[in-house]
C-alpha positions in Angstrom: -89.1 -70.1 157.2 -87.6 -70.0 153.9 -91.1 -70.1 152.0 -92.5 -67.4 154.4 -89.4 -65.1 152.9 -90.8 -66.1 149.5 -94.2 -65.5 150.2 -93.0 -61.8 151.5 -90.9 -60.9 149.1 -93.9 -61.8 146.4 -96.1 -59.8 148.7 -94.2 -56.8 148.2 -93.7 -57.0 144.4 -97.2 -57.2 144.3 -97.6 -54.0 146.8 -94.7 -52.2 144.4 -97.3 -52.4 140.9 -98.8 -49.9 139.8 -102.9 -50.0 139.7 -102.7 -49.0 136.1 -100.4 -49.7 133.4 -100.3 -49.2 129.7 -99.1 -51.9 127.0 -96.7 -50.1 124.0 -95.7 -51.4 121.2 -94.6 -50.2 117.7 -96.7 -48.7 115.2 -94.7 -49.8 112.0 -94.3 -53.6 111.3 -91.3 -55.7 111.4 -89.6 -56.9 109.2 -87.2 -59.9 109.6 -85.9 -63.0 107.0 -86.4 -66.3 106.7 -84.0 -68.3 108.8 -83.1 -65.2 111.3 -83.3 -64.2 114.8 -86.0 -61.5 115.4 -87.1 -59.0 118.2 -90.8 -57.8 118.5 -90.6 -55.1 121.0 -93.3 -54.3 123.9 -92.7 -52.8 127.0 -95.1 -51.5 129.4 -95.8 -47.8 130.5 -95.1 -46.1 133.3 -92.3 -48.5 134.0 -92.5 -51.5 136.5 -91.4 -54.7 137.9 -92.9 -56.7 135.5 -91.6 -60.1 137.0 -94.9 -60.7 139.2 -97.1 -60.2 135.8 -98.6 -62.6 133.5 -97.1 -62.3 130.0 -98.8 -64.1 127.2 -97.6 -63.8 123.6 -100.2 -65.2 121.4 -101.5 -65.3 117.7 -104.4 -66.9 116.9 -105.9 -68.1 120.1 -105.8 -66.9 123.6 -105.6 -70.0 124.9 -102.6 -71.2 122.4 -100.0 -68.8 123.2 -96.5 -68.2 121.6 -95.2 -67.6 124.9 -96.3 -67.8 128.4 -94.2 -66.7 131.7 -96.2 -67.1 135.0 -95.9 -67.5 138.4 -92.2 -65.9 137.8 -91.0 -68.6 135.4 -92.0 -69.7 131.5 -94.8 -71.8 131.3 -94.7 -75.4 128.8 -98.0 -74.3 127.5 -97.3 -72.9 123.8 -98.2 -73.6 120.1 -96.3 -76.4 119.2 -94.8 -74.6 116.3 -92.9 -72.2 118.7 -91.6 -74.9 121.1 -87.9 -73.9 121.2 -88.1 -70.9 119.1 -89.6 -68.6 121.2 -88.3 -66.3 124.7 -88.0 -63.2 126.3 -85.7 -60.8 125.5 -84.6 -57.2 125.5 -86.1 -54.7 123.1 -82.1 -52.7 123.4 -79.1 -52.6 125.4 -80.9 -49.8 127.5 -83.6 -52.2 128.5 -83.5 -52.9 132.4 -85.4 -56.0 131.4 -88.3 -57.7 133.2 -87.8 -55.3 136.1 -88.1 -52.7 133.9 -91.4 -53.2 132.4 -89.5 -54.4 128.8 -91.3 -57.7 127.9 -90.4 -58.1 124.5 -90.7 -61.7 122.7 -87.4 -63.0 120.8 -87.9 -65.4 118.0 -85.4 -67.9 116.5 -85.5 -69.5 113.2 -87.9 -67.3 111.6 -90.2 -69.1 109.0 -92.3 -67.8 106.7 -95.8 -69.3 108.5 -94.7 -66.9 111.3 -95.9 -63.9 109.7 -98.5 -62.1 111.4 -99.9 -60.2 114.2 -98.8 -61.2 117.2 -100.6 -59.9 120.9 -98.7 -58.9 123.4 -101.2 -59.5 127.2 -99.8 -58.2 130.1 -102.0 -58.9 133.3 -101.6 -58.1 136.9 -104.0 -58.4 139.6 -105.9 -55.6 139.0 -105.0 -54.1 135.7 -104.4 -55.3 132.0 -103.8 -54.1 129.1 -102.1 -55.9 125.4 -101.2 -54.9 122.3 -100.4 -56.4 118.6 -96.8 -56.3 116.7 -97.0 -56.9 112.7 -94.3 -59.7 112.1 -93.4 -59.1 108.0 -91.5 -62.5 107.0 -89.2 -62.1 103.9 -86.9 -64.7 102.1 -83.1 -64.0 101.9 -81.9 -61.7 99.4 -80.1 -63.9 96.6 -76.4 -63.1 96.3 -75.4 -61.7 92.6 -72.6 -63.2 90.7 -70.2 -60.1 89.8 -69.8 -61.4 86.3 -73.5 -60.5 85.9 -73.6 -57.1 87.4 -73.1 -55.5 83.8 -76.2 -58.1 82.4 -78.2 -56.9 85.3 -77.6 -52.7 85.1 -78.4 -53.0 81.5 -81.6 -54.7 81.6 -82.6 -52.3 84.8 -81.7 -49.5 82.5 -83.8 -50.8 79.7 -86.9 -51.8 82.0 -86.6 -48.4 83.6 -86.8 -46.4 80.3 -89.2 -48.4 78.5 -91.7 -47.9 82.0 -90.8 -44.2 82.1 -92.0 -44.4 77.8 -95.1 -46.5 78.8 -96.0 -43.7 82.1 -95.4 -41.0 79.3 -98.3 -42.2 77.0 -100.9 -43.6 79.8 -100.6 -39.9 81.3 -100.8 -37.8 78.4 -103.8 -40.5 77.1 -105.5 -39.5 80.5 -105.3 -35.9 80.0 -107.6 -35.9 77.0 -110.4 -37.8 78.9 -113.0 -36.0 79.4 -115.2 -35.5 82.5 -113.6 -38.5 84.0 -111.2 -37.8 86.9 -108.7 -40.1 87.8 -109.0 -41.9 91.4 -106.8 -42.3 94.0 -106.7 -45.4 95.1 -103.2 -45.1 97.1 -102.9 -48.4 99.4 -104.2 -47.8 102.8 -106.4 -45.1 101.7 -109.2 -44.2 104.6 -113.0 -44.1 103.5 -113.5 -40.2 104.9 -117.2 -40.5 104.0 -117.6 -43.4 106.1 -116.0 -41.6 109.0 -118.3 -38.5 108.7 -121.4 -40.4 109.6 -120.6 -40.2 112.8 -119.5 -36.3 112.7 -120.9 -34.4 115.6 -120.9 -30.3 116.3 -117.9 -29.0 118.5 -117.7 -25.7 120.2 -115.6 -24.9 123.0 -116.7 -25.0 126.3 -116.6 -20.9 127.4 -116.4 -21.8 131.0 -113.5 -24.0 130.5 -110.5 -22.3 128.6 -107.1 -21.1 129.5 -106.9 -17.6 129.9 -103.9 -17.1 127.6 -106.1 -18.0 124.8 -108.9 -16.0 122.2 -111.8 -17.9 121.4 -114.2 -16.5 117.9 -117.9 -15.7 119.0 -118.6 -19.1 117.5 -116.4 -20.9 119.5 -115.4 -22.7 116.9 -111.6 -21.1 116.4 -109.2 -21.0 119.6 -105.5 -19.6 118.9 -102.6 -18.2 121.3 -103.0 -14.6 122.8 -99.7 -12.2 121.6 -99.7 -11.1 125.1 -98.8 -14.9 126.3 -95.0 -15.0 127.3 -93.7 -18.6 126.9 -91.3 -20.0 129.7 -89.6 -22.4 126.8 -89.6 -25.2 128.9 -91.9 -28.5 127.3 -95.2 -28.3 125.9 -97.4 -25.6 127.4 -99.9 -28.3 128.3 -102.0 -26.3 130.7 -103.1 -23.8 127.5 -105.9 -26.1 127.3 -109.7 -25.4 125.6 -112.3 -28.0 126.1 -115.2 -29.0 123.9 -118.8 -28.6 125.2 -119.7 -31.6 124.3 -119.7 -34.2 126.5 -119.7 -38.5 125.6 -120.4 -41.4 127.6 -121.2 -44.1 124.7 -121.1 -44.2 120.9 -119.4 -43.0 118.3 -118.3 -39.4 117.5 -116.0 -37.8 114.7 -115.0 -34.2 114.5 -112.2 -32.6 112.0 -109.3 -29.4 112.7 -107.9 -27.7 110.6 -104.2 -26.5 110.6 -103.4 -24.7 107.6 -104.9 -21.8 106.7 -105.2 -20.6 102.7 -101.9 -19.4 101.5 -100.0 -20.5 104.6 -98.0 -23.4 106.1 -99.6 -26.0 108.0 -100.2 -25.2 112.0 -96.4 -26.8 113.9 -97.7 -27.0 117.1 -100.8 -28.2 119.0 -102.8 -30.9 121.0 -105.9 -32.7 119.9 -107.7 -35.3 121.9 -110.2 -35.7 124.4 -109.7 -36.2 128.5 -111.6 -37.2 131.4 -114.9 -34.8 131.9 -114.3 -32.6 135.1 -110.2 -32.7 135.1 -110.0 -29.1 134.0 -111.0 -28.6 137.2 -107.9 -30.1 138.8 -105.0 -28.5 139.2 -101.3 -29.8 139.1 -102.1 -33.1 137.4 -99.9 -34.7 134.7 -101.4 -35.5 131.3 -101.0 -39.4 130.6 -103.8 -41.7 130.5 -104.1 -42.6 133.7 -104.8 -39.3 134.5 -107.5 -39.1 131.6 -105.9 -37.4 128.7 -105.7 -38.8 125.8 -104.3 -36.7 122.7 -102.0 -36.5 120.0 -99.6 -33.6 120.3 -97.0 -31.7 117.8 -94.4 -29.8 119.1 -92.9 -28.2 116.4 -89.0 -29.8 115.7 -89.5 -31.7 118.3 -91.8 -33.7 116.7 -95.2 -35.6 117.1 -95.9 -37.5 120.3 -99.1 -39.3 122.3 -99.7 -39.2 125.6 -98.2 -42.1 127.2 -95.3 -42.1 130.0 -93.0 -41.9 128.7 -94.1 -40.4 125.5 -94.4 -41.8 122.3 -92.6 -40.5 119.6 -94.5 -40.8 116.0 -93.2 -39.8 112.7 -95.8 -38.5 110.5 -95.3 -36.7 107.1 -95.9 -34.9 105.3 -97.6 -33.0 108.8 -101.4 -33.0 108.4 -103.3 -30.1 107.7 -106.9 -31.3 108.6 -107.1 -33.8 111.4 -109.8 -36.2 112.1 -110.5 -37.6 115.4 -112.6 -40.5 115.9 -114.5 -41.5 119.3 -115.7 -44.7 120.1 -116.9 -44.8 123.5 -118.1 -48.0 123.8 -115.0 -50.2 122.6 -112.8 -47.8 124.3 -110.9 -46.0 121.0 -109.1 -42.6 120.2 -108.5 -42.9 116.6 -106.6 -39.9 113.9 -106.8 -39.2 110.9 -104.6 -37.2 108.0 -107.9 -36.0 106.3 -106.4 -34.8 103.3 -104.4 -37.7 102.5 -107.2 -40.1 103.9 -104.5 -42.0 106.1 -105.2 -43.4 109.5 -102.9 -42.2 112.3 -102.9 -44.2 115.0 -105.4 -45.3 117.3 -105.1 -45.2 120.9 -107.4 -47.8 122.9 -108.2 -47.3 126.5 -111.3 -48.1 129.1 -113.5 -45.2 129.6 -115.3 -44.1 132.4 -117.7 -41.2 132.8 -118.1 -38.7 129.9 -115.4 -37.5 128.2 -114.9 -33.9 126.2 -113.0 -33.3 123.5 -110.0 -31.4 124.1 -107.5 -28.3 122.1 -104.2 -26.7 122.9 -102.9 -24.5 120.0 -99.5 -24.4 121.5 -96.9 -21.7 121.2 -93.9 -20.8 118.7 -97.0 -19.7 115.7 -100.3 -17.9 116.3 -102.3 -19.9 113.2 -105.6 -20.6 114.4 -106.8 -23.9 115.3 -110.5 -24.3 113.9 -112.9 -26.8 115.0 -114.6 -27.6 110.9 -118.0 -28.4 110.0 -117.8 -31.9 108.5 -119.7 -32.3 104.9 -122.2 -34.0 104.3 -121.5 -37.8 103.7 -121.8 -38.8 100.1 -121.4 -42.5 98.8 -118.3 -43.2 97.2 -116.5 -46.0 95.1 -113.5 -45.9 97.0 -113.0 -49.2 99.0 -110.9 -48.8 102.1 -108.0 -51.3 102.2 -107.8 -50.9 106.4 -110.5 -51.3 108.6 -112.3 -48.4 110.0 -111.5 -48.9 113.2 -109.9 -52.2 114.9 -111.5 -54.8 115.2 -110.0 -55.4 118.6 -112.7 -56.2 121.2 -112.2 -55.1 125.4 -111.9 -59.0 126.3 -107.9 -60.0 126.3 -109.1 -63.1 124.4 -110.1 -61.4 121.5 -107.7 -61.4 117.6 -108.3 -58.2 115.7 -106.8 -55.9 113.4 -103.3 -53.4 114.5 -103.4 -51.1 117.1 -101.0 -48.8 118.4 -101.2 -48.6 122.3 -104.1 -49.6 124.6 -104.0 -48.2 128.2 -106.1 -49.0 131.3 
């Protein structure tokens, strides 16, 4: 009788999950010392009972995890190194836990061969989705001896001047070169050219835009009309302008610009794409499930992605040419600050159907959003010190570089 309870209750937890679920973890790494106790957070989004799941932590190999919990209980299957060191946890004291969705790994002991990437799998019967936290290992900052706080303030002071001397001379020496133009080579720094051989034409879709908005004869610039009247409550999300451009495979790459000449750049607005034919659909919330994927910035409020809940991104200075990279085929929404040739995030998802690009100038200004024509791509020295794109694969076996969120 008892197992038939069991068997029930299981039933029902299964009944209770969602069909679709998206993995989130953080963008930034993190940090922890050698010896210590560290958190990497991941929780899954919309929230649910995550008890009936399979979670697998893992680095290297699939099949070699850091942590494994299922059938309701941790599994003795790990990589020997973490035997011990490794469990489940709660990303904060708000965390509901496991019933929550919050499936965060806790590590104890931290050594420095634990730094890496570290994939976070979450499977359920019908749906799956992971993601990858950046585990930065540091040794312990050496205590000072007070008697050797004076020694150690006049040697910065020294260092510090004689660098600020040495900076003095390479810059003016650089100013008298001629015709050669120094190169920034700022760490990170995104191969734009690279990008742009995948750029593709975008014009909006005339059929498909919200009334309250002006479209040029181009269709190539979309801003608010003055005769819009806000209702202040959230992001107007349904002041949407799709692209005529449909995709079903490949890769495509388009740019937006947000600051026009002489003035400050664009505080509010929605790029991405969504689901082809769910303009036509009324009433229907934009997450990922639903088909919309975008990155959104609402003014003070800040920058967000569509998740649910949202995401909230910090992102400065704010970008004033956006790039937006498509690839169909391994199921990727990546951005890009064009001007300061830094990757934004990437969102990763399965697609099905085609797909459209998709604009929302917002409200609070009436700067235009513009839809550019990308240059010409011209071969550059510049080495990129990221990847253009992860090199994450759809399989949940698969290693590959940081992402920020993956959704079904």
């Amino acid at each position: 009788m008892m197992s038939i309870i069991i068997i029930a209750l299981l039933v029902n937890l299964l009944i209770e999950t969602s069909e679709s679920f998206t993995v989130v973890v953080p963008r930034d790494q993190i940090v922890a010392h050698v010896g210590s106790t560290v958190t990497l957070p991941c929780w899954i989004s919309p929230p649910e009972n995550a008890e009936v799941l399979e979670i697998r932590w893992y680095r290297h190999e699939f099949s070699n995890p850091v942590l494994l919990y299922q059938y309701g209980k941790i599994q003795d299957i790990q990589e020997e190194s973490f035997r011990n060191r490794s469990s489940l946890t709660l990303w904060s004291d708000l965390s509901g836990g496991l019933k929550d969705g919050d499936v965060s790994l806790q590590l104890e002991k931290t050594r420095i061969q634990d730094e890496g990437r570290f994939h976070c799998y979450v499977s359920g019967e019908s749906a799956y989705d992971s993601g990858e936290v950046v585990l930065k290992v540091t040794d312990p900052p050496d205590s000072i001896d007070p008697s050797d706080l004076w020694k150690a303030l006049f040697f910065t002071i020294l260092i510090c001047a004689l660098l600020g001397l040495v900076g003095l001379i390479l810059y003016k020496y650089r100013k008298k070169l001629k015709g050669k133009k120094p190169e920034d080579q700022t760490g990170g720094e995104i191969n734009i050219e690279e990008l742009r051989k995948h750029a593709v034409k975008i014009t909006i879709d005339q059929h498909y835009v919200s009334p309250d908005l002006n479209i040029s004869k181009d269709r190539r610039k979309v801003r608010l009309s003055k005769k819009y009247k806000h209702t202040g409550e959230g992001f107007p999300y349904k002041l949407y302008a799709f692209g005529a451009q449909t995709f079903t495979s490949g890769r495509h790459y388009w740019e937006v610009e947000l600051a026009q000449e002489n003035t400050p750049p664009k505080n509010y607005w929605l790029i991405g794409v969504a689901k082809d034919g769910n303009f036509r659909l009324k009433d229907k919330s934009f997450t990922p499930s639903n088909g919309y994927w975008f990155l959104c910035s609402d003014g003070p409020n800040g920058f967000y992605i569509s998740s649910d809940p949202p995401v909230s991104l910090s992102l400065t200075p704010r970008p004033e040419q956006l790039g937006v990279l498509l690839d169909y085929d391994r199921g990727q929404l990546s951005f890009y600050s064009v001007k300061e040739r830094k990757h934004v995030l990437t969102m990763s998802t399965r697609f099905t159907g085609s797909v459209a690009p998709l604009f929302n100038p917002g409200v609070g200004d009436l700067s235009v959003l513009a839809i550019l024509d990308c240059p010409e791509p011209v071969e550059t020295p510049v080495e990129s010190s990221e990847p253009l794109l992860s090199n994450t694969e759809s399989t949940p076996d698969a290693s590959g570089a940081m992402q920020y969120i993956k959704s079904k």
